[in-house]
N, C-alpha and C positions, 0 to 999 in steps of 0.2 A: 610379505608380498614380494615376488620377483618382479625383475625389471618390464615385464611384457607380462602383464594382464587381460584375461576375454571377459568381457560382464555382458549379459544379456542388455542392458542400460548402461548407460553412463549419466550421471547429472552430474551437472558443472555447475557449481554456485550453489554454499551451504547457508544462505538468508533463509525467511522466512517464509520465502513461497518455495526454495529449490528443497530446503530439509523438508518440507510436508510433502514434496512430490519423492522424495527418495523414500519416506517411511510408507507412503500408499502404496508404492509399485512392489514394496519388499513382503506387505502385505500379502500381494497377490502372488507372488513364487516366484517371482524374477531374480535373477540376480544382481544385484544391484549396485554400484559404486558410486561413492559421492564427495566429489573433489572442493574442497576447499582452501582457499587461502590461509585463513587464520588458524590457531593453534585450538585445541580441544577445550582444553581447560580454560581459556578465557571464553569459551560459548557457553560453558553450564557454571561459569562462577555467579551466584549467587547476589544482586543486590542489598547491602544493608537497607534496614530501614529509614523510610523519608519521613527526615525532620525538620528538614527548608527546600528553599528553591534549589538548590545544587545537589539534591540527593535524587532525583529523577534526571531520565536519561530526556533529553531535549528531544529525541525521533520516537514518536506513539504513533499509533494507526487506528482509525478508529474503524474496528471491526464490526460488519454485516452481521444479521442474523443467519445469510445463506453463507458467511466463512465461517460464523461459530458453528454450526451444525458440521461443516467439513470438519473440523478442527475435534469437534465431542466423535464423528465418524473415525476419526483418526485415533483416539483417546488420547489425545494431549491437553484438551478442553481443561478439566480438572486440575490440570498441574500446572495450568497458564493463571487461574481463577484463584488460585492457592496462594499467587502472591498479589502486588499492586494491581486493581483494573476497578473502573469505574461505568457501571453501567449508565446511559441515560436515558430519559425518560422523554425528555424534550428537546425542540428543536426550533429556536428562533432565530429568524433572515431578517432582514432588513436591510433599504436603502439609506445611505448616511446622507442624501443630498436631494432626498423628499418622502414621501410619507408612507410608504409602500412597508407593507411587513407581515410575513406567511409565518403561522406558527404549529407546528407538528406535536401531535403529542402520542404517545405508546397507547396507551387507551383504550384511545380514539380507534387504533387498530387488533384490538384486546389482544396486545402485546404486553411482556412484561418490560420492553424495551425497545428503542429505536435502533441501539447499538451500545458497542462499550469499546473506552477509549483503555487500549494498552501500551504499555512500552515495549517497544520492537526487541529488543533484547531479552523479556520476559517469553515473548512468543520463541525465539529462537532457542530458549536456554530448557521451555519444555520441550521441544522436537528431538532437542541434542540428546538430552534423557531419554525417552524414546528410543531415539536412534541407536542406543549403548546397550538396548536389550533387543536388536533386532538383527537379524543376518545382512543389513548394509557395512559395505567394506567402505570405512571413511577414512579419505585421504587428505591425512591434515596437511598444514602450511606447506600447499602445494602452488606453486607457479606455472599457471599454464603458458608453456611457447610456440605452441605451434597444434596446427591440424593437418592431418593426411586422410586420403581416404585409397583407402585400399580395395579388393574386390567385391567384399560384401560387409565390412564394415568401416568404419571411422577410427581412426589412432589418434589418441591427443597426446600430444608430447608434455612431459615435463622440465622443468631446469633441472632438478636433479638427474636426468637420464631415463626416467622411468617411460615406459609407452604405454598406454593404457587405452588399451580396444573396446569398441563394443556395436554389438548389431545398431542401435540406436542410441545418438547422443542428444542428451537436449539442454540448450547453451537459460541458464539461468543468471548470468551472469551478470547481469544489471543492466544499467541503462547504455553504458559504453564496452556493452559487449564484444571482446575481441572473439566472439566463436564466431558471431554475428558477422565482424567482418571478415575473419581468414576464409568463410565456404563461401565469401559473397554475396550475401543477399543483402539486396540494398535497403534504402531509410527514404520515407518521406517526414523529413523535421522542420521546425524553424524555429529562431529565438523569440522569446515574447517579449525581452527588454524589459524582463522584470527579475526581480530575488526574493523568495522569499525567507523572512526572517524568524527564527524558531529560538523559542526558548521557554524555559517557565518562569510564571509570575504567582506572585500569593494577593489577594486580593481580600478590603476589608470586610465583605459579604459573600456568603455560601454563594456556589454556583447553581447551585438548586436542582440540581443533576440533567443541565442543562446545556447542551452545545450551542454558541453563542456565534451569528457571523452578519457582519455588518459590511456593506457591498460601500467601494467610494471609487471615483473615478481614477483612481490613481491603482487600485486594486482591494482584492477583500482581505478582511481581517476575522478571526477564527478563534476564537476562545474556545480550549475546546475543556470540559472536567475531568479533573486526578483525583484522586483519593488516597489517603494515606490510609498505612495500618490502621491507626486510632482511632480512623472514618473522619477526617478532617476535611471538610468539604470546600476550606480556602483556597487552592491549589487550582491552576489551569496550566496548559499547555496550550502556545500561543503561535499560531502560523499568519504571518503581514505578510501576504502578497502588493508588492510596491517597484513601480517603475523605477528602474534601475540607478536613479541617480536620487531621488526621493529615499531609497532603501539606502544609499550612501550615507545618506545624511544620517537617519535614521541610528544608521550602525555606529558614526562616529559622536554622539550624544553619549556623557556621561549617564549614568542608570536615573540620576534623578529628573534629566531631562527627558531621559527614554522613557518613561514611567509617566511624566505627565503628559506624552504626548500619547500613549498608551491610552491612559482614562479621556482624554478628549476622543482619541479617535472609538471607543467602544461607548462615550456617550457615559460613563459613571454606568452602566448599568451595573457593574459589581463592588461599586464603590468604589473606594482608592487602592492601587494598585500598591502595595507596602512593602515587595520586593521582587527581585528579576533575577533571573540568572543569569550566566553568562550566555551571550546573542551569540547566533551565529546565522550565516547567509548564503543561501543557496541559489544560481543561477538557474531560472526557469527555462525549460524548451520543449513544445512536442515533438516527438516521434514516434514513428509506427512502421514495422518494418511490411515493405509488401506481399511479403513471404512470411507466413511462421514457419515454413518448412522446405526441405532439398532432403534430396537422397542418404535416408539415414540419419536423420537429422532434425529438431524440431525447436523454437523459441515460445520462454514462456514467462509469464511475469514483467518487468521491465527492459528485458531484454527484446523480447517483441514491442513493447512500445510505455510510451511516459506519458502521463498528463497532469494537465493544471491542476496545483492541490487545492483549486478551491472548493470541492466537493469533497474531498477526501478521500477518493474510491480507487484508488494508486493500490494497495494492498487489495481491496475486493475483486479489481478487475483480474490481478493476479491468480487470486484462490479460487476465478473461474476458469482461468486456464488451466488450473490443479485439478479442480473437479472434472472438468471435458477429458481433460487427456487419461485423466484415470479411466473414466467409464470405457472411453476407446480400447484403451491396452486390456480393460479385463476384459473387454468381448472377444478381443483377438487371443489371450490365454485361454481361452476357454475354446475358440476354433481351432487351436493349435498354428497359429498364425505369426510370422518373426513380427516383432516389436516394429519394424520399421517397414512393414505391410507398406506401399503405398497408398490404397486407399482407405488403411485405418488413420493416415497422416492428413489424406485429404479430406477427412469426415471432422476429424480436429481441429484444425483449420476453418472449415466452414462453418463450423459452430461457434468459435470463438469470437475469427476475424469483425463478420456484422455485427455482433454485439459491442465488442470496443467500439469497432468505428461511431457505432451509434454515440455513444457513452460520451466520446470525447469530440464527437459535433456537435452535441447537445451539450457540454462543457463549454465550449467555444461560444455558439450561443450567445449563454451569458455571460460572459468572460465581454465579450462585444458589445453586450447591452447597455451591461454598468458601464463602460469606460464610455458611453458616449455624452453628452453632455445637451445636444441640443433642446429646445425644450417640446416638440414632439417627442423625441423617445423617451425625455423623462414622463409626460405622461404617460405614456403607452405603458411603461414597466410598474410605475406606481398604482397606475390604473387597475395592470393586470393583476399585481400581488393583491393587491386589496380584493380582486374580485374574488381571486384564487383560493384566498383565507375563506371567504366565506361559502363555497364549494368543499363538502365536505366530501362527497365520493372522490371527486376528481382530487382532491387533496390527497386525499388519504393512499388513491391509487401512486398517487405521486412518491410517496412514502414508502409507502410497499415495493414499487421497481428498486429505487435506493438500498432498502431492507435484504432485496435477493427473494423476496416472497411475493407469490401468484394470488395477487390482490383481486 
């Protein structure tokens, strides 16, 4: 590659929602380039097999039925499914501080599943495959420094010297997107004053292929199921959302302390918690930028915006922006239309925008519900789960939006 590159696209940020938007667009005839940080060989190195808590990667996503069908449309499905993943079947909430408790089950929605919980590097490591048989030009351990915008397209500059054009760039870059801020578009964020805390645990009873999440005023807790090779069904992957100084604590708890505040705080439903991995803790924030798009130019995945992992849908909401923007660009290949069309940008946009925002008002919600303590809104939310559970349309439709399926 010479120092000054034209790609009809540019994607910035080779995770797991930017490498499934570089291998869709390359699909359709674009030309395509796909910048990443990290080096090649550590994205398709292979995990050994899990034989304890420390042999899974601590960041899973628990994937939609509407990202796995993107994902089989992509054909990476199979080679994701080929290693670690664990479908589930069910789905039990619950109030830790009264008696409220919704329970979902696949079924019930003559699904073979609600979802299935993978590790993020599992997903990243089929794309990277993928991507090594497809006409994307990938640009490894690259340092983005800069953005320029030129006459009719975008230049992103490299640390090495390299420039790299294209009619349409779109910043997948995560949550502290510098593409996001070098063209300027701004952020409506704030702190939550919580961290959440992720790692795996092995536990003395199966999880029953069961996502497991218990609401407390301090924040929710999320058992979510792993699977080993051997189909070892002990295994979870564990997200504690906890007000920041609670999560302190939490963090500096030797593992046998952590463990038994673990089985209190999940109430024993998996038994005793018999090992942990190494914790780690991530400082919570929303954002959501109020542009996914400027001239030539487009945000997708968390780089448009973050939310509360107590739902989990951080990766779904993403692989809706994957899916929108794809359909966009092939209506406009097929008009014979530049990638960076205006109003192919502001059709993506408008499809996308209202449905996050929904997503994560409706996160917010209950994010607010549980933390309050009075004893009207404890009945109100106890009241309502209980009613909720026994509404089996309205449940179920509840399900199905989660799912990414038209219940």
């Amino acid at each position: 590659m010479s120092d000054s590159t034209t790609f009809d696209i540019l994607v910035a940020g080779g995770g797991m929602i930017g490498s499934a938007l570089a291998l869709g667009l390359s699909r359709q005839g674009w030309h395509v380039g796909l910048v990443e940080g990290a080096e090649h060989k550590t994205l398709v190195q292979a995990p050994g097999p899990a034989e304890t808590v420390a042999d899974f990667e601590p960041r899973v996503s628990a994937i939609s039925v509407a990202s796995q069908q993107l994902l089989e449309q992509l054909g990476v499905w199979s080679g994701i499914t080929a290693g670690r993943h664990c479908p589930y079947q069910s789905m039990t909430v619950w109030d830790g501080d009264g008696t409220g408790r919704i329970e979902f089950e696949a079924a019930e929605l003559q699904a073979r599943a609600l979802g299935t919980i993978i590790e993020n590097r599992s997903i990243v490591r089929a794309l990277f495959e993928a991507l090594e048989e497809s006409p994307v030009e990938l640009i490894e351990g690259a340092i983005m420094t800069g953005c320029r915008r030129g006459s009719d397209d975008l230049t992103v500059e490299l640390e090495d010297g390299r420039a790299l054009a294209a009619h349409l760039v779109v910043g997948c870059d995560g949550a502290n997107s510098r593409l996001r801020q070098w063209l300027g578009l701004p952020t409506r964020e704030w702190d939550y004053d919580q961290q959440a805390i992720v790692c795996t645990v092995r536990t003395s009873q199966s999880h029953r292929f069961t996502a497991w999440q218990r609401f407390s005023l301090t924040g929710p807790l999320a058992f979510l199921p792993l699977l080993t090779e051997s189909g070892d069904e002990h295994f979870c992957s564990i997200v504690w959302s906890q007000d920041t100084e609670e999560a302190r604590r939490l963090m500096a708890l030797g593992d046998a302390d952590f463990t038994a505040e673990l089985e209190r705080a999940i109430e024993r439903e998996l038994g005793a918690v018999e090992a942990v991995s190494r914790r780690f803790a991530f400082p919570l924030r929303q954002r959501h930028a109020k542009n996914y798009i400027a001239p030539g130019f487009a945000l997708v995945g968390d780089a448009a915006h973050t939310i509360h992992p107590l739902a989990g849908q951080g990766a779904n909401l993403g692989y809706g922006d994957v899916r929108a923007l794809l359909d966009e660009l092939s209506r406009a290949r097929k008009a014979g239309l530049n990638p960076a069309n205006e109003l192919v940008l502001e059709r993506y946009q408008r499809r996308r925008k209202g449905e996050n925002l929904t997503m994560m008002a409706t996160m917010e919600v209950f994010r607010l519900l549980f933390g309050r303590d009075e004893l009207p809104v404890r009945w109100l939310r106890n009241t309502g789960m209980r009613w909720l559970n026994q509404l089996g349309p309205v449940k179920n439709r509840i399900a199905a939006e989660a799912m990414g399926l038209n219940a």
